[in-house]
N, CA, C, O and CB atoms as a CASP TS submission, in Angstrom:
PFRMAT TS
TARGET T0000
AUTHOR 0000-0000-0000
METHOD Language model
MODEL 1
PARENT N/A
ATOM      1  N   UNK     1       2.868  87.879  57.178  1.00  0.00           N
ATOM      2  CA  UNK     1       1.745  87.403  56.386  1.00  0.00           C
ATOM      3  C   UNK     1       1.663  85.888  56.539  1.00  0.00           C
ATOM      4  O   UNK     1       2.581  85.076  56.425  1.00  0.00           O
ATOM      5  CB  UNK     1       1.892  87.813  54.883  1.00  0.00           C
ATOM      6  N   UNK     2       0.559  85.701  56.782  1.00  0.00           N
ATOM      7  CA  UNK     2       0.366  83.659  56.878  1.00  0.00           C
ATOM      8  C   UNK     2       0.112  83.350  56.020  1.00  0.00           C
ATOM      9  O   UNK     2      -0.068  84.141  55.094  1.00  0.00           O
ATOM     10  CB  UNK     2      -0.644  82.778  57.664  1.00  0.00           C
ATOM     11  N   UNK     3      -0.068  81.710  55.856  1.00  0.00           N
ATOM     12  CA  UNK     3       0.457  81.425  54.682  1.00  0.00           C
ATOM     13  C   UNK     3      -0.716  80.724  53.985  1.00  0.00           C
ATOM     14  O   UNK     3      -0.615  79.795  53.184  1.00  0.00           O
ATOM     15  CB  UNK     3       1.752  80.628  54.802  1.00  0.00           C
ATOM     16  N   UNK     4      -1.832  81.305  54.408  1.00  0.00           N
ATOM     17  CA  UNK     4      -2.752  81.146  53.972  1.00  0.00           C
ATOM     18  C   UNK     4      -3.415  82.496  53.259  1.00  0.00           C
ATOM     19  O   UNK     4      -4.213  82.443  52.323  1.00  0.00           O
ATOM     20  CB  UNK     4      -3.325  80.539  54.896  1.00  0.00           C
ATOM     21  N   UNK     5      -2.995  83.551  53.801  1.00  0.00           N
ATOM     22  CA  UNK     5      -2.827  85.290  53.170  1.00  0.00           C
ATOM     23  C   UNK     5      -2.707  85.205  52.101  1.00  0.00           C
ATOM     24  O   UNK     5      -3.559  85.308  51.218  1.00  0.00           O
ATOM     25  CB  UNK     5      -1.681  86.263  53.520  1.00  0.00           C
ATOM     26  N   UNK     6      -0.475  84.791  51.965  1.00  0.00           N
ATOM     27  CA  UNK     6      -0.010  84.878  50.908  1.00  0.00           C
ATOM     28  C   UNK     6      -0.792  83.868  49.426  1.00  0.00           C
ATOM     29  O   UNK     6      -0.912  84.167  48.238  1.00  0.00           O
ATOM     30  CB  UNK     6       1.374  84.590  51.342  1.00  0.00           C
ATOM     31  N   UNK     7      -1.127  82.829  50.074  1.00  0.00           N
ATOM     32  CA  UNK     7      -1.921  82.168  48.893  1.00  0.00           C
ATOM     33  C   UNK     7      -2.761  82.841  48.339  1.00  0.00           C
ATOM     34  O   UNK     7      -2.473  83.436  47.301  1.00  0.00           O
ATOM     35  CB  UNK     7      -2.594  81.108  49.156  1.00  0.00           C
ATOM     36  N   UNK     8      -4.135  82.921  48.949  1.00  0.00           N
ATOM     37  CA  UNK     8      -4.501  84.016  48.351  1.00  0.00           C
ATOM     38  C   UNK     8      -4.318  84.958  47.687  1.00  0.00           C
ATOM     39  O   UNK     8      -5.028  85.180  46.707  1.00  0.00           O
ATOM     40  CB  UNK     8      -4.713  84.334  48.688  1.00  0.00           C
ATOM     41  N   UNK     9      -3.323  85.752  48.048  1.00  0.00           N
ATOM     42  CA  UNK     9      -2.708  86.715  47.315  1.00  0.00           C
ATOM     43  C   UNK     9      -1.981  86.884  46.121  1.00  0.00           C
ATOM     44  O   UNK     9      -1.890  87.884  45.409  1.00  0.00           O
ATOM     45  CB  UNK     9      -2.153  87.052  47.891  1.00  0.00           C
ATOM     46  N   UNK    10      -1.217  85.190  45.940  1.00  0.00           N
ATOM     47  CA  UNK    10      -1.239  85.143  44.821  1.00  0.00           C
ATOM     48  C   UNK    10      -2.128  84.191  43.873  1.00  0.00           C
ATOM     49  O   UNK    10      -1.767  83.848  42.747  1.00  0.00           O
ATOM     50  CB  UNK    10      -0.177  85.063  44.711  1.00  0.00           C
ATOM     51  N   UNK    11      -3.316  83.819  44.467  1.00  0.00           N
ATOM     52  CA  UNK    11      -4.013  83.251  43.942  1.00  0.00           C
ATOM     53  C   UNK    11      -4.813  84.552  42.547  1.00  0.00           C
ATOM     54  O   UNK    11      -5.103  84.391  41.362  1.00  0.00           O
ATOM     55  CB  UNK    11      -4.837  82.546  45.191  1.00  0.00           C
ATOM     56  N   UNK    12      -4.930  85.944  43.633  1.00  0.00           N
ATOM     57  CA  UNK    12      -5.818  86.718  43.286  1.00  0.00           C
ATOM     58  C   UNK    12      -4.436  87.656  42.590  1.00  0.00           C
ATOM     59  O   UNK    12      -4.667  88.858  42.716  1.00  0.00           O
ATOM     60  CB  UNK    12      -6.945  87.291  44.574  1.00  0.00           C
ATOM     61  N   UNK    13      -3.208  87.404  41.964  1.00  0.00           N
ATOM     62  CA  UNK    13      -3.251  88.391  41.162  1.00  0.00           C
ATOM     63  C   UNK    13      -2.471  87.374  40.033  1.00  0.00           C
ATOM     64  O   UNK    13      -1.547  87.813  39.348  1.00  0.00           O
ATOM     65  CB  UNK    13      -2.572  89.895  41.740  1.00  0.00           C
ATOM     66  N   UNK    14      -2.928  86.025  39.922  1.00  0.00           N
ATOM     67  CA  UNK    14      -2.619  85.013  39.007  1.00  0.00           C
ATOM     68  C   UNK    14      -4.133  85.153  38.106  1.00  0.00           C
ATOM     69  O   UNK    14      -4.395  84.986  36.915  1.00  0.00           O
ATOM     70  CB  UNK    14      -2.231  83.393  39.840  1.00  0.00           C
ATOM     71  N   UNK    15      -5.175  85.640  39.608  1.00  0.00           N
ATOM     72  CA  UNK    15      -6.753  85.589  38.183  1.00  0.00           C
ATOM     73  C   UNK    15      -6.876  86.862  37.663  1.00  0.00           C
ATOM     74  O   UNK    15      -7.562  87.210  36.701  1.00  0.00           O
ATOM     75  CB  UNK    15      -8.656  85.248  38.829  1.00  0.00           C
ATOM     76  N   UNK    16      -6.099  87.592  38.431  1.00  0.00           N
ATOM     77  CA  UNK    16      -5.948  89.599  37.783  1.00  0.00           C
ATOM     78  C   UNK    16      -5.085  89.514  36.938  1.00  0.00           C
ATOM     79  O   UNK    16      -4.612  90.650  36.895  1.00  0.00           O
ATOM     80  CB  UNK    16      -5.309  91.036  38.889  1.00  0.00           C
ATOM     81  N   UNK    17      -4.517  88.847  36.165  1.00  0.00           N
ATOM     82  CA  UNK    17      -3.676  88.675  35.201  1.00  0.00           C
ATOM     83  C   UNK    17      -4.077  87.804  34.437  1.00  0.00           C
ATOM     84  O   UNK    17      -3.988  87.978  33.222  1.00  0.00           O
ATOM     85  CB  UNK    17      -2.568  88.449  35.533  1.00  0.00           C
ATOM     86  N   UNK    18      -4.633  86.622  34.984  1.00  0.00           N
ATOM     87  CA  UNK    18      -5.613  85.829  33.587  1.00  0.00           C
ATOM     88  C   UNK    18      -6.359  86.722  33.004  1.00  0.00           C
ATOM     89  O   UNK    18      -6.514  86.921  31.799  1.00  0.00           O
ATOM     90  CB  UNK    18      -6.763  84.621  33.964  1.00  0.00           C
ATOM     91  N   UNK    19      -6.839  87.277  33.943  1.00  0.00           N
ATOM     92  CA  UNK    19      -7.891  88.349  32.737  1.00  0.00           C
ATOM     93  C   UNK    19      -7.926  89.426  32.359  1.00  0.00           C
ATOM     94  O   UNK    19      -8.822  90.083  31.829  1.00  0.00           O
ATOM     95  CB  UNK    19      -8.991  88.584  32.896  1.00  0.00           C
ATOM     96  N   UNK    20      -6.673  89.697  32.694  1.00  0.00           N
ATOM     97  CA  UNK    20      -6.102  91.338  31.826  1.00  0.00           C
ATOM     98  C   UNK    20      -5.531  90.762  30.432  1.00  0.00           C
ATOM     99  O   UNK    20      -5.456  91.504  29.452  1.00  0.00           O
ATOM    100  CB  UNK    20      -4.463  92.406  32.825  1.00  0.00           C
ATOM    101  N   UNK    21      -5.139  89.436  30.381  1.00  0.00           N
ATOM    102  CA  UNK    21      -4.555  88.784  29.409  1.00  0.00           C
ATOM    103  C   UNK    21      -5.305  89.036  28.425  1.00  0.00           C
ATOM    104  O   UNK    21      -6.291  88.339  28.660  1.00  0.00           O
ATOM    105  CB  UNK    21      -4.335  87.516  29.589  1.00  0.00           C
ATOM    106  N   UNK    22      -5.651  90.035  26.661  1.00  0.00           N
ATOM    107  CA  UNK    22      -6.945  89.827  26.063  1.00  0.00           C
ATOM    108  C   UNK    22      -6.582  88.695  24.910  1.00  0.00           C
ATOM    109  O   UNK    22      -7.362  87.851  24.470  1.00  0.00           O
ATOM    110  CB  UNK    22      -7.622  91.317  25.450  1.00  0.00           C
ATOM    111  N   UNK    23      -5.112  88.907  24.510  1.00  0.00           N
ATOM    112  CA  UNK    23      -4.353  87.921  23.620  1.00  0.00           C
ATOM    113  C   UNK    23      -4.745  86.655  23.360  1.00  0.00           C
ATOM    114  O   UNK    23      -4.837  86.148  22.242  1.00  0.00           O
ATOM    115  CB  UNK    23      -3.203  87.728  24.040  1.00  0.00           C
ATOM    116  N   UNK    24      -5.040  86.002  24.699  1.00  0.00           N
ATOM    117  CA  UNK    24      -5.339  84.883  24.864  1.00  0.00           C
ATOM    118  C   UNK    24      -4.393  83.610  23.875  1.00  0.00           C
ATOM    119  O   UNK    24      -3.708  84.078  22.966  1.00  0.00           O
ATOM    120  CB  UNK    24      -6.789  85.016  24.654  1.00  0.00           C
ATOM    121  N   UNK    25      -4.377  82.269  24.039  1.00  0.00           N
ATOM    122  CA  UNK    25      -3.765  81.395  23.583  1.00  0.00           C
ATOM    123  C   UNK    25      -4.506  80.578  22.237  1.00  0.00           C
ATOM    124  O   UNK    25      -4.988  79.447  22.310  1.00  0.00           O
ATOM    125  CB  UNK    25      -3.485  80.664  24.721  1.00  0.00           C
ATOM    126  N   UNK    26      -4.468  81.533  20.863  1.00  0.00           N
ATOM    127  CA  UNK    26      -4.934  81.392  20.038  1.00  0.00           C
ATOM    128  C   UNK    26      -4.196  80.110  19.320  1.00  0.00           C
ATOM    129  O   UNK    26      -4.926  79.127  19.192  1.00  0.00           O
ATOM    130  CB  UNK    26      -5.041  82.555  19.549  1.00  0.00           C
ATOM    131  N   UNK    27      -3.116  80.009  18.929  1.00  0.00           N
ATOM    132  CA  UNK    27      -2.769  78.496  18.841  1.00  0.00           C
ATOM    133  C   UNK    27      -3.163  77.498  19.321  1.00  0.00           C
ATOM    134  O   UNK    27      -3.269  76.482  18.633  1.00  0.00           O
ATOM    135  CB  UNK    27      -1.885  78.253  19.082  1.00  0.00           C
ATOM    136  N   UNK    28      -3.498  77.523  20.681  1.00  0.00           N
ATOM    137  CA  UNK    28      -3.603  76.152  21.283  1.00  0.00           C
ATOM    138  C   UNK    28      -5.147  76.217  20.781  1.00  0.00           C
ATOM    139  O   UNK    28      -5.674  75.170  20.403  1.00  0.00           O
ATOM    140  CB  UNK    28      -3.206  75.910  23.134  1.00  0.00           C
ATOM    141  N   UNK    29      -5.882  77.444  20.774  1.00  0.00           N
ATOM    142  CA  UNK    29      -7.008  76.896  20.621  1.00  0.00           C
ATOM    143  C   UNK    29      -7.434  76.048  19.096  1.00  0.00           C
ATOM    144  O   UNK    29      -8.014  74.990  18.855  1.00  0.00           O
ATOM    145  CB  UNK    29      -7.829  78.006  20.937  1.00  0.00           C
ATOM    146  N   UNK    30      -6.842  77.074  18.298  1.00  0.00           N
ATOM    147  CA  UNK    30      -6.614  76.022  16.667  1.00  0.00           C
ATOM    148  C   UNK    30      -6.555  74.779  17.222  1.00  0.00           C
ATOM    149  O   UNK    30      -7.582  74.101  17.233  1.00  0.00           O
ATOM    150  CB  UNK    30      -4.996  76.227  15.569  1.00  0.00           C
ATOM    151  N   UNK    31      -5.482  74.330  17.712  1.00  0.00           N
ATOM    152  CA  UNK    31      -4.870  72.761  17.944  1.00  0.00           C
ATOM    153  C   UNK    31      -5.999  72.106  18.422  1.00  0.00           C
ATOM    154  O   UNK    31      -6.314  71.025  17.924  1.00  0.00           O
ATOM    155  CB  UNK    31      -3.564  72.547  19.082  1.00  0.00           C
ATOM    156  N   UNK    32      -6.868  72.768  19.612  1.00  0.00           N
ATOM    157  CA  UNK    32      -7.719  71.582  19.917  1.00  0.00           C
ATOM    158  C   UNK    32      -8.762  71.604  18.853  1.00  0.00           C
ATOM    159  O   UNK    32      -9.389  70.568  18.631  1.00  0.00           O
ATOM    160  CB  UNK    32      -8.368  71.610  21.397  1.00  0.00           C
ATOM    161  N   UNK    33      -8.936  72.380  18.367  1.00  0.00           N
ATOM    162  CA  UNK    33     -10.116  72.738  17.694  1.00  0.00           C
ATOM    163  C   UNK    33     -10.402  71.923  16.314  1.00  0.00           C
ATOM    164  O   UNK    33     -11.445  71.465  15.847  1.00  0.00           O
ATOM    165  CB  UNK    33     -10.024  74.219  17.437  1.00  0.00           C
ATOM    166  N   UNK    34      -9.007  71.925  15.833  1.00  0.00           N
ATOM    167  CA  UNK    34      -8.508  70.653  14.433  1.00  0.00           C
ATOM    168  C   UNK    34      -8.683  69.487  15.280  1.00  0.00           C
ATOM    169  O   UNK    34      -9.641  68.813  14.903  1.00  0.00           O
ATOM    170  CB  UNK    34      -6.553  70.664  13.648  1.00  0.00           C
ATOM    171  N   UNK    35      -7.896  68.876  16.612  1.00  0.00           N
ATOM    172  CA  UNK    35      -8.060  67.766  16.735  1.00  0.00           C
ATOM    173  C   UNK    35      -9.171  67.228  17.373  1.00  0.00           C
ATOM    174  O   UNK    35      -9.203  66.034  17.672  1.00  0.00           O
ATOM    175  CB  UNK    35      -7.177  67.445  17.128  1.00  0.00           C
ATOM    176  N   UNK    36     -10.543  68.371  17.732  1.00  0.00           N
ATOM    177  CA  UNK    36     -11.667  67.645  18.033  1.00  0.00           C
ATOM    178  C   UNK    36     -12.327  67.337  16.726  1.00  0.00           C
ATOM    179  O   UNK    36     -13.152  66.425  16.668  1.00  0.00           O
ATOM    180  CB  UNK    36     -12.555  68.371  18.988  1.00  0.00           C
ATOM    181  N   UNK    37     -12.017  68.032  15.694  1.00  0.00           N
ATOM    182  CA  UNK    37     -13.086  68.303  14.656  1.00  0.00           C
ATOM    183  C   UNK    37     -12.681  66.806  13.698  1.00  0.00           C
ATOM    184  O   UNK    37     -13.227  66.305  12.716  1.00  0.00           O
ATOM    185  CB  UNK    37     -12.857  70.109  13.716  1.00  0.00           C
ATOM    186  N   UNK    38     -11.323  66.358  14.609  1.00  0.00           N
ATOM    187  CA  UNK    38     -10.488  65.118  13.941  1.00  0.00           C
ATOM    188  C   UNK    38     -11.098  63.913  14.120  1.00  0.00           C
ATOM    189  O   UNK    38     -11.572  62.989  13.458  1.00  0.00           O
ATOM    190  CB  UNK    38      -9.086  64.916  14.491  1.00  0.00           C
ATOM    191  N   UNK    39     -10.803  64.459  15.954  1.00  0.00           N
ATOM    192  CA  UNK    39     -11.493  63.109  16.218  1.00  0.00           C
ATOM    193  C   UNK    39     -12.912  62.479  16.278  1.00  0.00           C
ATOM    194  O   UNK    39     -13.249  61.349  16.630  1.00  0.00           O
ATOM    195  CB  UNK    39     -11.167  62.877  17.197  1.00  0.00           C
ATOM    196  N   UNK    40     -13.971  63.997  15.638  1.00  0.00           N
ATOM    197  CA  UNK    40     -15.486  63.793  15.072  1.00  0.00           C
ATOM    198  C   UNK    40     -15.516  62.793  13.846  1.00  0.00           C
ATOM    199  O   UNK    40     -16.368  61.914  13.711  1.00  0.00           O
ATOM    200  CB  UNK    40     -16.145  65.291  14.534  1.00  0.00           C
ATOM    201  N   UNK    41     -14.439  63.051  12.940  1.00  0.00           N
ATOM    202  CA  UNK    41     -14.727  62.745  11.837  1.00  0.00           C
ATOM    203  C   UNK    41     -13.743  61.035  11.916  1.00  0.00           C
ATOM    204  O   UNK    41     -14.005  60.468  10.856  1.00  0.00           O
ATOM    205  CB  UNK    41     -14.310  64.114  10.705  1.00  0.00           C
ATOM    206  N   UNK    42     -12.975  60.314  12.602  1.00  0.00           N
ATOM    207  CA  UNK    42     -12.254  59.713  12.518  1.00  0.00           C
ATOM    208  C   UNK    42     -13.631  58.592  13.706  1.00  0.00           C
ATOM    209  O   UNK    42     -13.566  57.363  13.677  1.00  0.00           O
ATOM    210  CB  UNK    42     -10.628  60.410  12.781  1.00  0.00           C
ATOM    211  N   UNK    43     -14.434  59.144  14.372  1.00  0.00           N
ATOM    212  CA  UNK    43     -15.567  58.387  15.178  1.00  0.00           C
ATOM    213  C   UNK    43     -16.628  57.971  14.437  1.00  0.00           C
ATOM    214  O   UNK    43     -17.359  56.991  14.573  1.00  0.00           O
ATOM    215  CB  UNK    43     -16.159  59.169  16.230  1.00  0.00           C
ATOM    216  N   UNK    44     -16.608  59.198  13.312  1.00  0.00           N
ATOM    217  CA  UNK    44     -18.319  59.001  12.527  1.00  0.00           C
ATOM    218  C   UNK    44     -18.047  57.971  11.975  1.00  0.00           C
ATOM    219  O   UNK    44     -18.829  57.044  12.184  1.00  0.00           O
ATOM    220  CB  UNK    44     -19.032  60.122  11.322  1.00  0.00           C
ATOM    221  N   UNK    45     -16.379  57.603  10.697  1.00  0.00           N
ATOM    222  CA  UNK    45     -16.482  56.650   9.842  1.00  0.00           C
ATOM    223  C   UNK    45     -16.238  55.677  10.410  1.00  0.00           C
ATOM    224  O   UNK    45     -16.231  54.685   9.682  1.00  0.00           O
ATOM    225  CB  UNK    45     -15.873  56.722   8.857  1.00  0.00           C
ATOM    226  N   UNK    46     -15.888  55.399  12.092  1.00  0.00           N
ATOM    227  CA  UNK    46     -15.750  54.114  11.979  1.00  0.00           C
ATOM    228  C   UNK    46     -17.134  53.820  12.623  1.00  0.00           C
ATOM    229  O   UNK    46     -17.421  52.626  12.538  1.00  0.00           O
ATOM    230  CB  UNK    46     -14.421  53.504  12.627  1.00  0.00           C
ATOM    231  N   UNK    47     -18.120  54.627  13.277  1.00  0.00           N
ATOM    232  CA  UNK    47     -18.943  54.155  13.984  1.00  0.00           C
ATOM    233  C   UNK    47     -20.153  54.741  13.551  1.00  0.00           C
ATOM    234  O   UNK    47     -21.101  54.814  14.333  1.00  0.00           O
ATOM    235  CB  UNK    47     -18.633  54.276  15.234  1.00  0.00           C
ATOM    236  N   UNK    48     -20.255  55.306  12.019  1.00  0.00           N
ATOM    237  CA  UNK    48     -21.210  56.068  11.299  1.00  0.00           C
ATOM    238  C   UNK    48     -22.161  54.688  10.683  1.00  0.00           C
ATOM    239  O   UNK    48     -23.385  54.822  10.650  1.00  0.00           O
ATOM    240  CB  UNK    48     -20.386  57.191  10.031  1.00  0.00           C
ATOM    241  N   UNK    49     -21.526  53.376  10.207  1.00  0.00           N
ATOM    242  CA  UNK    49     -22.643  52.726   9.386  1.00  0.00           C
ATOM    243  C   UNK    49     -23.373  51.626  10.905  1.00  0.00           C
ATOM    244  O   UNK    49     -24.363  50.915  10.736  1.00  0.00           O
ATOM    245  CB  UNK    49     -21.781  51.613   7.659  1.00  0.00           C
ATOM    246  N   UNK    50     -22.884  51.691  11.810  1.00  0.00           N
ATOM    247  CA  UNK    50     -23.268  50.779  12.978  1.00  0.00           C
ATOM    248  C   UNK    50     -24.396  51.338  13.189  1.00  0.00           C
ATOM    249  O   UNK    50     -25.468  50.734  13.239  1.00  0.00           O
ATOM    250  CB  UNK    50     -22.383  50.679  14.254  1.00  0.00           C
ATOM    251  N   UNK    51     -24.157  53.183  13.404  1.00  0.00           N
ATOM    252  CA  UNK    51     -25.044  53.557  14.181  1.00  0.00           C
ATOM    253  C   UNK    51     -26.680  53.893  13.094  1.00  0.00           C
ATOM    254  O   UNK    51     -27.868  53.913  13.416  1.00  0.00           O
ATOM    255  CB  UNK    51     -24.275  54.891  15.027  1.00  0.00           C
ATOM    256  N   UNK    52     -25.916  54.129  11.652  1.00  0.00           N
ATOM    257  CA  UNK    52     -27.343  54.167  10.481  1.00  0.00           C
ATOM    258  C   UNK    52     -27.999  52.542  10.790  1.00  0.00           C
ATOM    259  O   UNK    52     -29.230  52.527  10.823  1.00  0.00           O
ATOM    260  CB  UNK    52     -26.697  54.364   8.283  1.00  0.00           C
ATOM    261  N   UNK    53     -27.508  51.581  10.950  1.00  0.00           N
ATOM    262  CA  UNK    53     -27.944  50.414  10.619  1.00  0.00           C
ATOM    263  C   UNK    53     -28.856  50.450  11.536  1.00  0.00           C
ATOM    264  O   UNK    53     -30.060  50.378  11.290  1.00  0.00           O
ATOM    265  CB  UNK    53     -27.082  49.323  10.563  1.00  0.00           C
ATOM    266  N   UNK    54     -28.160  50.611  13.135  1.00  0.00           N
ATOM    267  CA  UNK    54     -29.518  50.699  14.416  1.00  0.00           C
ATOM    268  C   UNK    54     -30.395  51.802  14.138  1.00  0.00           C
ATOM    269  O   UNK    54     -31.571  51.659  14.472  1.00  0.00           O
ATOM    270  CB  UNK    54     -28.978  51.028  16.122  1.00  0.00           C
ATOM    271  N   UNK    55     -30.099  52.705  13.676  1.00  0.00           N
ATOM    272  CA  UNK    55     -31.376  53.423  13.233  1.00  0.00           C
ATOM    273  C   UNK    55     -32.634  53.311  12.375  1.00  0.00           C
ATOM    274  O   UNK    55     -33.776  53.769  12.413  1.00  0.00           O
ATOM    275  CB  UNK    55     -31.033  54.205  12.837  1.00  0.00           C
ATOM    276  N   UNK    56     -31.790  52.349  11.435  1.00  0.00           N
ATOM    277  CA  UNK    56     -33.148  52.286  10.462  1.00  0.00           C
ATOM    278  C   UNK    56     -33.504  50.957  11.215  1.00  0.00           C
ATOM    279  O   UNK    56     -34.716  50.823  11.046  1.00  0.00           O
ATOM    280  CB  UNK    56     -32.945  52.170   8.464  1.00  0.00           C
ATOM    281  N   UNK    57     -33.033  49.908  11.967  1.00  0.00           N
ATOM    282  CA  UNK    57     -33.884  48.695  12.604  1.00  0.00           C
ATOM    283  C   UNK    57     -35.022  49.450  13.390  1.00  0.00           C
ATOM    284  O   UNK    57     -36.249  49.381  13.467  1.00  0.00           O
ATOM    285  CB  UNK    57     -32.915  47.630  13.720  1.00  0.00           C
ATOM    286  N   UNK    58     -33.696  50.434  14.099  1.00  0.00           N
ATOM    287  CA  UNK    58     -35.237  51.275  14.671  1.00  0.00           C
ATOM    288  C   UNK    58     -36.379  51.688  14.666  1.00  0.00           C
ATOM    289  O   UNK    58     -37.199  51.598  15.580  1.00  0.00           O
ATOM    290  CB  UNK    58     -35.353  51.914  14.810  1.00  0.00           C
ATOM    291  N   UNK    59     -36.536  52.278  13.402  1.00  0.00           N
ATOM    292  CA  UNK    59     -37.362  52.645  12.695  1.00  0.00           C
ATOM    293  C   UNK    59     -38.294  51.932  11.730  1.00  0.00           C
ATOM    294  O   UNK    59     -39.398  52.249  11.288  1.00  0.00           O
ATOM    295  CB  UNK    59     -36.826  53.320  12.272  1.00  0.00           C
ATOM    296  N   UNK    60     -37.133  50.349  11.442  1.00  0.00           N
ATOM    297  CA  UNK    60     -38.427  49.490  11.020  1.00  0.00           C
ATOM    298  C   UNK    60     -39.343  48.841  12.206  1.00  0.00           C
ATOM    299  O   UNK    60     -40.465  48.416  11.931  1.00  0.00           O
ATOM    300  CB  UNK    60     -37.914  48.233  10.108  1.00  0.00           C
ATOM    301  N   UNK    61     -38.916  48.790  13.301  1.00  0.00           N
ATOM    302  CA  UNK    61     -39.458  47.757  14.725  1.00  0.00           C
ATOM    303  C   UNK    61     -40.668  49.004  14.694  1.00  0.00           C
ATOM    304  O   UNK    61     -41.808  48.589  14.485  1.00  0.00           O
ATOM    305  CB  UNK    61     -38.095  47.509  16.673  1.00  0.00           C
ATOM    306  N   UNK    62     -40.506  50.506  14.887  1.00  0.00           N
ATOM    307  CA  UNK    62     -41.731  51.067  15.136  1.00  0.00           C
ATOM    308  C   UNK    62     -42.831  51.134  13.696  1.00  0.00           C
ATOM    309  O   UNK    62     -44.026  50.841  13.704  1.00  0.00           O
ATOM    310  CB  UNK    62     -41.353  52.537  15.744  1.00  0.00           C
ATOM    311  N   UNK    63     -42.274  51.459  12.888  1.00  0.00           N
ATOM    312  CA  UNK    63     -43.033  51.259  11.367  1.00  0.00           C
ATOM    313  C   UNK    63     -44.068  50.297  11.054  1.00  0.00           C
ATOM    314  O   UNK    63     -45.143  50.371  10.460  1.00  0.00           O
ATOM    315  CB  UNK    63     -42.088  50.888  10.367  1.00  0.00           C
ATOM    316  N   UNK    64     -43.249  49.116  11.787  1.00  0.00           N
ATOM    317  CA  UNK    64     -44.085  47.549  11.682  1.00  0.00           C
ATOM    318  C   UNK    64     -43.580  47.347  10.102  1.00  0.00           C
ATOM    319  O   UNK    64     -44.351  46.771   9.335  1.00  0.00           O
ATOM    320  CB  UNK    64     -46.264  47.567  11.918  1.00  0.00           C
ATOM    321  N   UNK    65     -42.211  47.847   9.584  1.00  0.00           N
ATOM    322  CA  UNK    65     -42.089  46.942   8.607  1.00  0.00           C
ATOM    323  C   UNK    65     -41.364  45.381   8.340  1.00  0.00           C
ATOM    324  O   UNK    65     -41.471  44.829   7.245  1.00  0.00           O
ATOM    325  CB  UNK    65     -41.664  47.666   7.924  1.00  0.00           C
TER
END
């Protein structure tokens, strides 16, 4: 077998086994899932009153107030 075969070969029963897998990696997904929802909320407060402030300039420049 060459050794470009064998790759393949175990390329294709590394993805026949990813997806017989139904278990899947439910922890890790928690983990990212807390630390995106972390790092949403740890972005808004520091970059939540910058971005209201350009909004309402925004909104006064088109308003004409």
């Amino acid at each position: 077998m060459t050794t470009l075969r064998r790759r393949r070969t175990d390329a294709t029963i590394w993805l026949r086994d990813l997806a017989e897998d139904e278990r899947g990696d439910v922890p890790g997904w928690v983990l990212v899932t807390l630390m995106t929802a972390g790092l949403v909320v740890l972005i808004w407060a520091v970059a939540g009153p910058a971005l209201s402030a350009l909004f309402e300039q925004a909104i006064q420049r088109v308003s004409g107030l």
